[in-house]
C-alpha positions as CSV (number, residue, x, y, z in Angstrom):
1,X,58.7,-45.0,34.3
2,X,57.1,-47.8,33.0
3,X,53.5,-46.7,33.0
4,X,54.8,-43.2,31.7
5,X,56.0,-45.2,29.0
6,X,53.0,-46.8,28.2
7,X,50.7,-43.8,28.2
8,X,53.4,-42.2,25.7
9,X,53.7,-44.9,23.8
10,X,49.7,-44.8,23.4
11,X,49.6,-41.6,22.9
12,X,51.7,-41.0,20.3
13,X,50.3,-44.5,18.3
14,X,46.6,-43.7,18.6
15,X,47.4,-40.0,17.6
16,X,49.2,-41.2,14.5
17,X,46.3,-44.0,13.6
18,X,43.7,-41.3,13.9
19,X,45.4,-38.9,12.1
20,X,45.3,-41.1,9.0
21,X,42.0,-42.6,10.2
22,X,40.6,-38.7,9.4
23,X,43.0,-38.2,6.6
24,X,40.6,-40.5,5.1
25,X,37.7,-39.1,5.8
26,X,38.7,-36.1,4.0
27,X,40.0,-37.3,1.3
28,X,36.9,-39.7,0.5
29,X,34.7,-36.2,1.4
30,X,37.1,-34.6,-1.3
31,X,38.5,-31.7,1.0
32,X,42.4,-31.2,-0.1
33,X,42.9,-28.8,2.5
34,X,42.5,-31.0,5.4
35,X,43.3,-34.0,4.3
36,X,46.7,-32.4,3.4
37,X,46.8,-30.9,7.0
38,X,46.5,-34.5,8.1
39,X,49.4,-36.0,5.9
40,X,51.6,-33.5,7.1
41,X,50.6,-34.1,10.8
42,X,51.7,-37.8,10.2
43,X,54.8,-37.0,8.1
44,X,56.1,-34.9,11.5
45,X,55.3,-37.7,14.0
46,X,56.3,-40.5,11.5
47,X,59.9,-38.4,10.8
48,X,60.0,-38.0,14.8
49,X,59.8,-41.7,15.2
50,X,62.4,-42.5,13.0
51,X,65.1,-39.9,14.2
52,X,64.4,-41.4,17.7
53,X,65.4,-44.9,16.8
54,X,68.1,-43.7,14.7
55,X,69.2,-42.1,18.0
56,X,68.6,-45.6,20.1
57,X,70.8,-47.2,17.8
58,X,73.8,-44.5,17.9
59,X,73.7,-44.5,14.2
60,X,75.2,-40.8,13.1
61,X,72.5,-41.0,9.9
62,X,70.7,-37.8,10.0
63,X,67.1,-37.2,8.9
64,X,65.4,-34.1,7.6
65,X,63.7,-32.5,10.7
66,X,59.9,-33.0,10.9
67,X,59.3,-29.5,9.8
68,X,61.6,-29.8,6.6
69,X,59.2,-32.9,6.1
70,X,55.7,-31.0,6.4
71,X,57.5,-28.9,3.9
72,X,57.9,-31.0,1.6
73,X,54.4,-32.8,2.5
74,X,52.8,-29.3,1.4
75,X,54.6,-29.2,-1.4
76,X,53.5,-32.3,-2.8
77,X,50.1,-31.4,-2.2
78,X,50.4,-28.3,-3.8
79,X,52.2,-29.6,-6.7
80,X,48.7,-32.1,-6.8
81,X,46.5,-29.4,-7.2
82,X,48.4,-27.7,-9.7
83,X,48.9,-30.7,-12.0
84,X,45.9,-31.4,-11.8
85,X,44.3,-30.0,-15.2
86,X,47.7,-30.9,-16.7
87,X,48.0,-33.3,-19.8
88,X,48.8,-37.2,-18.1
89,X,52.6,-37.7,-17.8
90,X,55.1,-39.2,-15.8
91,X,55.5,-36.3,-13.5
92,X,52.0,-35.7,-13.0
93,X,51.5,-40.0,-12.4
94,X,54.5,-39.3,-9.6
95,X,53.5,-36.4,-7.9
96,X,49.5,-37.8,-7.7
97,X,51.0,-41.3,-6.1
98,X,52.9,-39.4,-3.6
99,X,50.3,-37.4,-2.6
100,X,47.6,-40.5,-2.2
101,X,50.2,-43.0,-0.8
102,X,52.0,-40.5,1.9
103,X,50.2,-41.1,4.8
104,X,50.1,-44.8,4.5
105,X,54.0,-44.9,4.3
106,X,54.1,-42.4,7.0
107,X,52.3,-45.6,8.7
108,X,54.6,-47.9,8.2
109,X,57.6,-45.9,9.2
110,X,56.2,-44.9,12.8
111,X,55.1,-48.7,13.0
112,X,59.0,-50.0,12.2
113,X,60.0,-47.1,14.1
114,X,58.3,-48.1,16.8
115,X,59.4,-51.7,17.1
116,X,62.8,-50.7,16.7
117,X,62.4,-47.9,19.9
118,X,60.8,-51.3,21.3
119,X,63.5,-53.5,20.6
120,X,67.1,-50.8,21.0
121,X,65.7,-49.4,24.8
122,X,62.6,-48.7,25.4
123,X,60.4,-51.4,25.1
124,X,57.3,-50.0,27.1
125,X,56.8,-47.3,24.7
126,X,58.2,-49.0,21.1
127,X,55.2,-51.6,21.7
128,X,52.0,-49.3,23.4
129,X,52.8,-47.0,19.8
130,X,53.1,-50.0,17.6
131,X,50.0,-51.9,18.9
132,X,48.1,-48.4,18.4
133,X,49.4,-47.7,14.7
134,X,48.8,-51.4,14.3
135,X,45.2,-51.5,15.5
136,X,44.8,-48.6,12.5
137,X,45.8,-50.8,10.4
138,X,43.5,-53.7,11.3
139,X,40.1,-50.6,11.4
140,X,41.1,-49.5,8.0
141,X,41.2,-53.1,6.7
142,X,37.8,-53.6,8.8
143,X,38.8,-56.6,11.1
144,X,37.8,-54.7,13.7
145,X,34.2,-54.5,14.8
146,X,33.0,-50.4,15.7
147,X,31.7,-51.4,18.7
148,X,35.2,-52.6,20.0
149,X,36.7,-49.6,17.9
150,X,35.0,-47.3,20.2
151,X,36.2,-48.3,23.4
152,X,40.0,-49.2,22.5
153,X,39.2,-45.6,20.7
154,X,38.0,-44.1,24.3
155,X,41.3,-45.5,25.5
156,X,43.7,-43.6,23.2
157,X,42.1,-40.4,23.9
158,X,42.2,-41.1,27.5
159,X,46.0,-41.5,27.0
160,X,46.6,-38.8,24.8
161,X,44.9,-36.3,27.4
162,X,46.7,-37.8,30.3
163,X,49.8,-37.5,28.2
164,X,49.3,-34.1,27.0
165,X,48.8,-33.0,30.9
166,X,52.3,-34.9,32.1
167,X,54.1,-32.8,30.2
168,X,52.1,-29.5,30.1
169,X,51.0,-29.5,26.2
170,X,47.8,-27.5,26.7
171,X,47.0,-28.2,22.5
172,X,47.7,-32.0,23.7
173,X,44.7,-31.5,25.4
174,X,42.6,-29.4,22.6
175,X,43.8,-32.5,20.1
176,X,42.3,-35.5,22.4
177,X,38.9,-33.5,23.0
178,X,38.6,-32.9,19.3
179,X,39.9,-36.8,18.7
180,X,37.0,-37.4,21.4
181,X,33.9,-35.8,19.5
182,X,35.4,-36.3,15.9
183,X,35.0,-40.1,16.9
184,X,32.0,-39.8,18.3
185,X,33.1,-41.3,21.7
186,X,30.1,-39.7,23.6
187,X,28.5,-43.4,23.9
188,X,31.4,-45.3,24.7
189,X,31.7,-43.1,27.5
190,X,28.8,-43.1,28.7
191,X,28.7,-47.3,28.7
192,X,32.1,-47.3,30.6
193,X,30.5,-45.2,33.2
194,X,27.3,-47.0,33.8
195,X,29.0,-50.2,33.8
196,X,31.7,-49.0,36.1
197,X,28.9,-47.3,38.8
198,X,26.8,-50.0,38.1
199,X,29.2,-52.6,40.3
């Protein structure tokens, strides 16, 4: 259980991190499409965090479901692009922060989220997803070397597809593989194997 935990837990973090992680590649590459497809893959797994503490701690508050939340992620996206030749306003100033600021609180409610699955039952998982979501934090803000990124990256893909194969999600699989060449993890690969053959 513990290990199952742990490769769940890993899983689900490092799939959250690298979702924002390419949310921000799009957006800096100016493509609203996918970078909207991005925030509302975040939104889902940030809302799925959250209703599974609020379950931990028997608390009878209910949550929109993820899909009520991609909703409403789309529809601040869409309500973006049509403002966008509007005249500057209060509405427009809202709905433009929204959209630029969603994935970054969908952040930081899977990372208090996670502490709190860590800290109400299940402590194996709460802290493999907050390190993950936590070590997205410390790429973004660039205290992280890329030559380290790639191998703790290596490692969350590796979980993700062992993950995705536990419990029979074939896209699990499709995710991590494209997670694995949109990182570019052919190198780090291929370091891990020489230096494990090499002993």
């Amino acid at each position: 259980m513990l290990i199952q935990d742990v490769v769940i837990g890993s899983a689900v973090g490092f799939t959250q991190s690298t979702n924002k992680e390419i949310e921000n590649k799009y957006k800096n590459a100016g493509d609203r499409t996918l970078r909207t497809v991005f925030q509302i893959f975040q939104v889902t797994f940030a809302s799925q965090f959250a209703t599974q503490a609020l379950q931990l701690s028997r608390s009878t508050v209910q949550l929109p479901t993820a899909m009520t939340c991609g909703l409403i992620t789309l529809g601040i996206a869409v309500a973006d692009y049509m403002l966008q030749d509007a005249e500057a306003g209060l509405i427009k100033s809202a709905v433009r922060y929204a959209h630029n600021h969603i994935g970054t609180l969908s952040q930081i409610v899977a990372l208090v989220s996670s502490l709190a699955i860590a800290v109400m039952g299940s402590p194996a998982l709460g802290l493999a997803s907050a390190a993950f979501i936590a070590y997205g934090l410390a790429v973004r803000g660039r205290y992280i070397t890329d030559e380290y990124k790639k191998y703790v990256d290596l490692t969350g893909v590796v979980a993700m597809g062992a993950f995705s194969i536990m419990t029979g999600n074939i896209m699990g699989v499709v995710g991590a593989i494209f997670a694995y060449k949109l990182l570019k993890l052919d190198q780090a690969f291929a370091n891990v194997g020489r230096r494990l053959f090499a002993e």
